[in-house]
C-alpha positions in Angstrom: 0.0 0.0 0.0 1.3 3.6 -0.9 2.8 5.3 2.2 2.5 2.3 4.6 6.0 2.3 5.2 5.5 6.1 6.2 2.6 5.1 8.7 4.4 2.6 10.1 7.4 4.8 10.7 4.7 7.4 12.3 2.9 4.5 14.2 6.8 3.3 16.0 7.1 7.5 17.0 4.0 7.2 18.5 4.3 4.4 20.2 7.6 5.5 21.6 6.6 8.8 22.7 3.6 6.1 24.9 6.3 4.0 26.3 8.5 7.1 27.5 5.5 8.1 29.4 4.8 4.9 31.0 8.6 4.7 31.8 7.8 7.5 34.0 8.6 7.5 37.4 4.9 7.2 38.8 3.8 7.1 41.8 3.1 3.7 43.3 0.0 3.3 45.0 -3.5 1.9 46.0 -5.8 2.6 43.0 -9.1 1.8 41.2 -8.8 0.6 38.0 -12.0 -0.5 35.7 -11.1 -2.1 32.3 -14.5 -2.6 29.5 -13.4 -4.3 26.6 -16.2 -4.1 24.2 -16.3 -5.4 20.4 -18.7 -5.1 17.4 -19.1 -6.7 13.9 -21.2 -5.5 11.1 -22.5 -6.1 7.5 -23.4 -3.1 5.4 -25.0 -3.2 2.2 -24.5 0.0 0.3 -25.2 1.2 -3.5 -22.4 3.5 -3.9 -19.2 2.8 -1.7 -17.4 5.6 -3.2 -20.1 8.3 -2.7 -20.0 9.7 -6.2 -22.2 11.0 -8.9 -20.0 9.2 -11.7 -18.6 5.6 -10.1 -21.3 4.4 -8.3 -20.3 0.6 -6.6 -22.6 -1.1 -5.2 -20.6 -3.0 -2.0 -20.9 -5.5 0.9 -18.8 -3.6 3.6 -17.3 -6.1 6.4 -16.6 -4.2 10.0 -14.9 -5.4 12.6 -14.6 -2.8 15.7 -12.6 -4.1 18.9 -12.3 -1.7 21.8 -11.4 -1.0 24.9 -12.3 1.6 28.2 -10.0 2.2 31.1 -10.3 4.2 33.7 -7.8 4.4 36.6 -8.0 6.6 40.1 -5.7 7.1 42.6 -4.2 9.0 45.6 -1.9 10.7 43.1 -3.1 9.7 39.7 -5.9 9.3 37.2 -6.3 8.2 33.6 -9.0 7.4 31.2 -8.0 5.4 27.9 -10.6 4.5 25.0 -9.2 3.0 22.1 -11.1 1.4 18.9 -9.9 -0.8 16.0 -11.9 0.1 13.2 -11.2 -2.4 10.6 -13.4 -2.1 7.1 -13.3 -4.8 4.2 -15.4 -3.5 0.8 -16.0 -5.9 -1.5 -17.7 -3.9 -4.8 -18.5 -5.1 -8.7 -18.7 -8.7 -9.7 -16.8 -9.7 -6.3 -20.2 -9.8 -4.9 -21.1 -12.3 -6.6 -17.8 -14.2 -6.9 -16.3 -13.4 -10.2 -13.2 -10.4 -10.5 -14.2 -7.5 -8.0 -12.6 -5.3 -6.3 -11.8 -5.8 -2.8 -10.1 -2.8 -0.3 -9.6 -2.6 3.5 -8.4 0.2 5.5 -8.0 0.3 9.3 -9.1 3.2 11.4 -7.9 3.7 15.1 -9.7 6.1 16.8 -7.8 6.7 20.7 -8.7 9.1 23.4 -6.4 9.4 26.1 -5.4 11.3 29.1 -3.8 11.4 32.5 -2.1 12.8 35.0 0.2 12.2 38.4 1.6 14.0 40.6 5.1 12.9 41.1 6.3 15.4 43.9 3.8 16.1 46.4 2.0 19.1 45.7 4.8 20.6 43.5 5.5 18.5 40.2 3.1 17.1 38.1 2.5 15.4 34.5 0.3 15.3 32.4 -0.2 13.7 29.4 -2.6 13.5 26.0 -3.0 11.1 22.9 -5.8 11.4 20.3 -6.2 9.4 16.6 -9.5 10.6 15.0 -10.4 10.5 10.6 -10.3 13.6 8.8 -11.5 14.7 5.8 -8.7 15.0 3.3 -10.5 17.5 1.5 -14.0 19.3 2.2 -14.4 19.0 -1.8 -14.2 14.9 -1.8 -16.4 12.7 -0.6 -17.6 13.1 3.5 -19.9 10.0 4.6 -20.7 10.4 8.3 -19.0 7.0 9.1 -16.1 5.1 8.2 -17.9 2.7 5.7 -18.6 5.0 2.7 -16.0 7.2 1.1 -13.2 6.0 3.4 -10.9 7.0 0.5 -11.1 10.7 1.4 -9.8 10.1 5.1 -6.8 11.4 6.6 -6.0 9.6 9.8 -4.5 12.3 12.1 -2.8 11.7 15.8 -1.3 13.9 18.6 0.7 12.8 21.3 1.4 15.6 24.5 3.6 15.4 27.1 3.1 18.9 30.2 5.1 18.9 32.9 4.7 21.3 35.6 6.4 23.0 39.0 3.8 24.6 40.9 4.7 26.4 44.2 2.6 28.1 46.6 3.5 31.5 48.9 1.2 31.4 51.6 -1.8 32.3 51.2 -0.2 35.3 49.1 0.1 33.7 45.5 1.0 30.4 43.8 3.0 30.0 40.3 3.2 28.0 37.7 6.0 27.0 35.1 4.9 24.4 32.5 6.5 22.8 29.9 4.7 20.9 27.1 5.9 18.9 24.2 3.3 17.6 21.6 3.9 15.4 18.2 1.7 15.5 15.1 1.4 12.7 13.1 -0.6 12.8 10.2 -1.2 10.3 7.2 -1.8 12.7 4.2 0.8 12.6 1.2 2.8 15.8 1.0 2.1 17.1 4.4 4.5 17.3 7.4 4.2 16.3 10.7 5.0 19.0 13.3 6.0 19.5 16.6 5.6 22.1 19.2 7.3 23.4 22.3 5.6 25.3 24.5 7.0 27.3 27.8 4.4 29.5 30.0 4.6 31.0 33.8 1.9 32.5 35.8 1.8 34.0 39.2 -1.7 34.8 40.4 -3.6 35.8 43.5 -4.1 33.7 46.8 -7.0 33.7 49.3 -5.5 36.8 51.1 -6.9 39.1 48.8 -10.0 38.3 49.7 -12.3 39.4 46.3 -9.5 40.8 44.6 -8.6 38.3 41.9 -4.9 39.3 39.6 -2.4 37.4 37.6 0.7 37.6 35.8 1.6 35.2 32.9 4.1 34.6 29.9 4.3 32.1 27.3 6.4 31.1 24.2 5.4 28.5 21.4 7.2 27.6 18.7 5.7 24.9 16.1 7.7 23.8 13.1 7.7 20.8 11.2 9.2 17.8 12.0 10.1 14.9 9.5 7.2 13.6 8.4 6.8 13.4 4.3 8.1 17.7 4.5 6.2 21.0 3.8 4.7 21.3 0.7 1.2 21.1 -1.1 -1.1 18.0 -0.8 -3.7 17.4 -3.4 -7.0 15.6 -2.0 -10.0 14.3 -3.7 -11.4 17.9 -5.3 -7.6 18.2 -7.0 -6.9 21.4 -4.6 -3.6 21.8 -2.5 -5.3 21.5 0.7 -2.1 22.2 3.0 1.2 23.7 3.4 2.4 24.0 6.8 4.9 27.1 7.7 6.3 27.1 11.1 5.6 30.0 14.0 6.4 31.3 16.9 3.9 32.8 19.1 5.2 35.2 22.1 3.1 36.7 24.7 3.1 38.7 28.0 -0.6 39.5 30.4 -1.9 40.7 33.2 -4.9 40.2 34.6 -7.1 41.9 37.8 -10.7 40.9 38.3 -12.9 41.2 41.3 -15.3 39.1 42.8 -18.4 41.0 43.5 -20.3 37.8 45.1 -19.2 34.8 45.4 -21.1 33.3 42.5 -19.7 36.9 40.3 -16.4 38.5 39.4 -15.7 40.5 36.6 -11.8 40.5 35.0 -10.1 42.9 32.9 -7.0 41.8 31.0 -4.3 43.1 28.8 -1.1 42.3 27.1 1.5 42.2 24.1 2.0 39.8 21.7 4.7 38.7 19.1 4.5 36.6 16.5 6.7 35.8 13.9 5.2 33.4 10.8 4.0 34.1 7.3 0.3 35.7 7.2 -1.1 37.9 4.6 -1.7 41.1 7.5 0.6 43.9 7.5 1.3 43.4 11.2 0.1 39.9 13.3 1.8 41.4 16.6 0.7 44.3 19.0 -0.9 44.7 22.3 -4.3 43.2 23.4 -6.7 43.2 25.3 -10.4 41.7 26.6 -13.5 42.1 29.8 -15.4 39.6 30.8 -17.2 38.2 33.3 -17.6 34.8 35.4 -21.3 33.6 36.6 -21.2 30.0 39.0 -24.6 30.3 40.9 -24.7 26.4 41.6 -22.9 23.2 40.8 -25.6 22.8 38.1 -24.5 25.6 36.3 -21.9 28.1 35.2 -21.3 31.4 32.7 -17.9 33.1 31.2 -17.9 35.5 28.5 -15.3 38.3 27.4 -14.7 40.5 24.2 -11.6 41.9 23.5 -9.1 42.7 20.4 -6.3 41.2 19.2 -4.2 41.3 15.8 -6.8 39.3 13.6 -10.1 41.2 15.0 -12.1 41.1 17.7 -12.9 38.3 20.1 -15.9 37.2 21.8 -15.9 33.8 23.7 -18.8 32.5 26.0 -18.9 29.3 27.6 -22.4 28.1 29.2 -23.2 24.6 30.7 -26.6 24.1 33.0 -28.0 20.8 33.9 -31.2 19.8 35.8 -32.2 16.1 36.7 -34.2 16.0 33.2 -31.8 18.5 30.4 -28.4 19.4 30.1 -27.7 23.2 28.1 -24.2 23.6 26.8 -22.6 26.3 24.2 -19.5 27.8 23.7 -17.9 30.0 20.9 -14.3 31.6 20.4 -11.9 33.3 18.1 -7.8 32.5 18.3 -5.0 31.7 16.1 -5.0 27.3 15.8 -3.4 24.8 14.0 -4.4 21.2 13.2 -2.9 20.0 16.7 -5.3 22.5 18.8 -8.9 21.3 16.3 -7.9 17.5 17.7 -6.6 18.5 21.1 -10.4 19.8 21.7 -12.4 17.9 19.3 -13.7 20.6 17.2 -16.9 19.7 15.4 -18.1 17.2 18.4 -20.2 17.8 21.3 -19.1 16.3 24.7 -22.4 14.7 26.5 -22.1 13.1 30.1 -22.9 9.4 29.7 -26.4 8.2 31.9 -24.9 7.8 35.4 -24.4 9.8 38.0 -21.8 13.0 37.3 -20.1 11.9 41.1 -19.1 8.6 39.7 -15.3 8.8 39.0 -16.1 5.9 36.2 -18.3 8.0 34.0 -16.9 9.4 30.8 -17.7 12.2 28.1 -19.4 10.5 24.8 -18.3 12.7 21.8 -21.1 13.1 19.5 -20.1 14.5 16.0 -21.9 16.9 14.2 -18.6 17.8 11.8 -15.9 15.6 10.2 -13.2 18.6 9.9 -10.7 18.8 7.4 -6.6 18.0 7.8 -5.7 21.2 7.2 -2.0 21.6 8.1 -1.3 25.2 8.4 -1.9 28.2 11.1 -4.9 29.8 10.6 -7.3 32.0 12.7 -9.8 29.2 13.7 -13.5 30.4 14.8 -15.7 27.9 16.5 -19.0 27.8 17.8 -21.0 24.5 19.4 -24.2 24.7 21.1 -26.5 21.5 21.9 -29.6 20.7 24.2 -30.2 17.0 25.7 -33.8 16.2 27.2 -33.8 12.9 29.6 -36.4 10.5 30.9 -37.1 6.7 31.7 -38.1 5.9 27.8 -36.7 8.5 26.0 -33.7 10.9 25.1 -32.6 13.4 22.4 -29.7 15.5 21.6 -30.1 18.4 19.4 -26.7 20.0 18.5 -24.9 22.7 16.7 -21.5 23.2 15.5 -19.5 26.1 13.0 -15.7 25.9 12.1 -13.9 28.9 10.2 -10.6 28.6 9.0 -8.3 32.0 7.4 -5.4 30.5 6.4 -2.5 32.9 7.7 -0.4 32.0 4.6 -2.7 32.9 2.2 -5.6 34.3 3.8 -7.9 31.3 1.8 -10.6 30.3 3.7 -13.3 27.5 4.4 -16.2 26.8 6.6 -18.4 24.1 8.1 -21.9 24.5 9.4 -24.5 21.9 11.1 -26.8 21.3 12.7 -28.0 17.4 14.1 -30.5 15.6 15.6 -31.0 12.3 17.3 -33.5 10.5 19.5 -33.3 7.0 21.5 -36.8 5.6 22.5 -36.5 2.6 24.7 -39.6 0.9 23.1 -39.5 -2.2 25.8 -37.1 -3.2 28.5 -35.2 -4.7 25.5 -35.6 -3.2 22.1 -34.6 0.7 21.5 -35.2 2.7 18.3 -32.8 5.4 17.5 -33.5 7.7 14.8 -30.6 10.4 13.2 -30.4 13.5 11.3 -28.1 16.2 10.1 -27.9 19.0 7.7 -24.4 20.6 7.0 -23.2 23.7 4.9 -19.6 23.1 3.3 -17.3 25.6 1.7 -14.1 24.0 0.9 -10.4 25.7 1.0 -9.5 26.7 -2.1 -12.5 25.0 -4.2 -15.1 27.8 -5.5 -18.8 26.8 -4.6 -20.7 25.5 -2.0 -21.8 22.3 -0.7 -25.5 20.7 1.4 -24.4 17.5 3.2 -27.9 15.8 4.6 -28.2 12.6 5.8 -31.1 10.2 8.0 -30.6 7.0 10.0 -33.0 4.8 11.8 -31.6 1.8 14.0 -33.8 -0.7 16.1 -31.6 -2.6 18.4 -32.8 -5.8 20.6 -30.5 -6.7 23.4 -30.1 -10.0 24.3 -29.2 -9.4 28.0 -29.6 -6.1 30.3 -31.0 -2.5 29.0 -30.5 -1.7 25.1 -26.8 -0.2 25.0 -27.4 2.2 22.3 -28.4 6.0 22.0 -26.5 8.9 22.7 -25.1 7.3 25.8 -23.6 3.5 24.8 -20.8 2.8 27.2 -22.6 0.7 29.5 -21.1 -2.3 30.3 -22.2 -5.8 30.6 -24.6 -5.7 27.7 -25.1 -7.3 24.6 -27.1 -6.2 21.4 -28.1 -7.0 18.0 -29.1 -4.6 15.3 -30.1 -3.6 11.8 -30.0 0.0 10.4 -30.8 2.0 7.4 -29.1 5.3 5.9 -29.5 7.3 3.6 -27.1 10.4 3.0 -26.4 12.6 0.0 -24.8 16.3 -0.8 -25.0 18.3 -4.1 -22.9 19.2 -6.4 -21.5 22.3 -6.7 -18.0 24.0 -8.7 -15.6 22.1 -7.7 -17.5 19.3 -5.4 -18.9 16.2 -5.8 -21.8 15.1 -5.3 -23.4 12.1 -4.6 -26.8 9.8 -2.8 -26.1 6.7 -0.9 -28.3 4.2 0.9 -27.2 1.6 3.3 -28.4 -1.5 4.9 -26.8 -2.5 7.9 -26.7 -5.5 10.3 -24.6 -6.1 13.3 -23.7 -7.1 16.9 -22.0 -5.5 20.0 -20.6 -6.8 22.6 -19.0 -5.1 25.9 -17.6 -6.5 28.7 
């Protein structure tokens, strides 16, 4: 296969930047561990693997998914690992029925992990990162909303981060911290570097004996270049576009802050600073001082508000982040402008929505489920990134639904090129008896691609009825229960229009399959 030996070589500097954290010196002590391995098989049935307008395949799609969660808790430590081995055999033409088809495979990982220990009492600390997720090569190709369908317009994409940090604490005067962080991009995509960034930051800031007054100091360097990889330089994806050439930077800034509390659930913060930047941007000056208010709003553990506007180099920028839960809903949004490469869309999951799984938020077990409403694109480049997510989730003993909202802007720096992702989705679980559920999907997206002229609809429905064969139906929104087994059969139907540039296509799927978790 073209480039294996380039994934491989990525795969072993992954793997090695994993085993130098676990060589670690932990600490050594009791702790909780919970391991869930979990596995699914599937058989998809779909007239047009390749989601195009001009080679449409008919295909039987073979997936085999094994997986596993961890969780770990300690007196000085905690992780959470979930991994997946997404494993996809196609077979298309007259393969189906035995004569000369074509057969293709691919295999997906998709890894979430994070931890952190404390490795001198409450002075050193470590923490560490590692995500894999699929990208879109190019928002002008092919985008299916999973991996069976179009899988030839994936980029797999994976950062590893290492943070260690001093902290030391001056009475009840101030504390400071000096952090160091190391992170690796790897990302499969011919003609695009990997990177790698250093980071150094400080901040001193206020203790209790200022009572409500609230300041800081802080400082912080990052330089991101690229590192070996297949070296700068255009890649062309499925629309025949140069979707990416990476140009390193260095990012240098200096802030204060002051804020005051003027109740305990309300403080307001003022905050300025300089910046300097040095990479290659299409602006007549990307350094100069900045500045932002805002305010802070905790009235309960249910709920909390932050907001701020301000200006910087590229514009103004307004963030707000909002989360509120009762027994029965959960509210969440957030938006924000700031300069972002391909390592900071991964390191938050841009284009996802994070829901609380269905247990209670004091078990130490319970993990965030992603939901995605976007599949971004592998852009590799430094551009200003604007983002906003907003999603509602209604509970109750038969039913729940998730309606959510994402937007991604990129302005490449380089060129000053843009493109942007819009959507909106929709899904509902109803727990029809004690062991069949029906789950019903739906999304709308808007797509502009970089460097493509035209516009793009992405739609798509799905309807799922799932039986379980032991325990509650593990399916819905929230699906990491363990101990449960399930059987089901889906249909999808997706399709986006064709624009200048774009392709368009209309697929429908049949699907039948098992889970299993531990």
């Amino acid at each position: 296969m073209p480039g294996s030996g380039i994934s491989r070589r990525r795969a072993f500097s992954t793997v090695s930047l994993l085993v130098a954290l676990a060589s670690l010196p932990w600490p050594v002590g009791a702790a909780v561990w919970r391991v869930t391995p979990r596995i699914s098989a599937s058989e998809t049935l779909t007239d047009n693997v390749n989601l195009s307008a001009d080679d449409r395949q008919a295909a039987l799609v073979t997936r085999f998914s094994p997986g596993v969660n961890i969780t770990e808790r300690g007196a000085r430590t905690w992780a959470n690992l979930s991994y997946t081995l997404d494993g996809i055999i196609a077979v298309s033409g007259s393969g189906l029925t035995g004569g000369q088809g074509r057969n293709r495979s691919r295999l997906f990982h998709r890894l979430n992990a994070s931890g952190n220990a404390e490795l001198v009492k409450q002075h050193l600390f470590i923490d560490g990162q590692a995500r894999r997720r699929q990208y879109a090569t190019t928002l002008a190709g092919p985008i299916g909303i999973d991996n069976t369908a179009g899988f030839t317009n994936l980029s797999p994409v994976t950062v590893v981060q290492v943070s260690p940090y001093l902290t030391n604490h001056f009475g009840s005067f101030a504390e400071s911290t000096l952090r160091y962080s190391y992170s690796r991009l790897f990302i499969d995509q011919a003609g695009t570097a990997d990177t790698q960034t250093n980071r150094f930051s400080g901040t001193l800031q206020s203790g209790d004996a200022f009572s409500r007054l609230i300041w800081s100091l802080n400082a912080s360097r990052t330089q991101t270049k690229a590192a070996g990889g297949t070296g700068s330089g255009g890649s062309t994806g499925a629309g025949g576009s140069s979707t990416s050439q990476f140009t390193p930077g260095t990012f240098s800034q200096a802030a204060a802050t002051l804020g005051y509390r003027l109740t305990p659930q309300l403080s307001v913060s003022v905050t300025g600073g300089y910046q300097e930047n040095d990479f290659q941007s299409f602006r007549n000056s990307i350094s100069g001082p900045f500045w932002s208010v805002g305010f802070t709003w905790v009235p309960n553990q249910r709920g909390s508000l932050s907001a701020s506007y301000g200006k910087r180099f590229f514009g103004s920028t307004t963030s707000l982040d909002l989360s509120y839960r009762r027994r029965t809903t959960l509210w969440q949004a957030s938006f924000n402008q700031t300069i972002a490469s391909l390592r900071n869309v991964i390191l938050t999951d841009a284009g996802t929505i994070q829901l609380p799984p269905d247990c209670p938020l004091t078990d130490p077990a319970c993990q965030p489920i992603e939901m995605a409403v976007l599949r971004p694109e592998a852009v590799q480049d430094i551009y200003v990134l604007r983002r906003r997510q907003a999603s509602v989730t209604l509970f109750s003993a038969r039913h729940s639904a998730t309606l959510a909202y994402a937007f991604l802007r990129r302005t490449i720096e380089r060129t000053g090129a843009e493109s942007r992702q819009q959507g909106v989705t929709l899904s509902w679980n109803w727990r029809v008896k004690s062991n069949v559920s029906l789950t019903t999907s739906g999304g709308l997206q808007q797509i502009e691609p970089l460097n493509t002229p035209g516009e793009g609809i992405f739609w798509f429905t799905r309807l799922q009825l799932t039986y379980s064969l032991g325990g509650s139906p593990n399916v819905g929104a929230f699906s990491n229960v363990a101990g449960s087994s399930n059987v089901f059969v889906a249909y999808r139907h997706q399709s986006r229009d064709s624009s200048a540039g774009t392709f368009g296509y209309v697929e429908n799927a049949l699907t039948a399959g098992i889970s299993l978790s531990f």
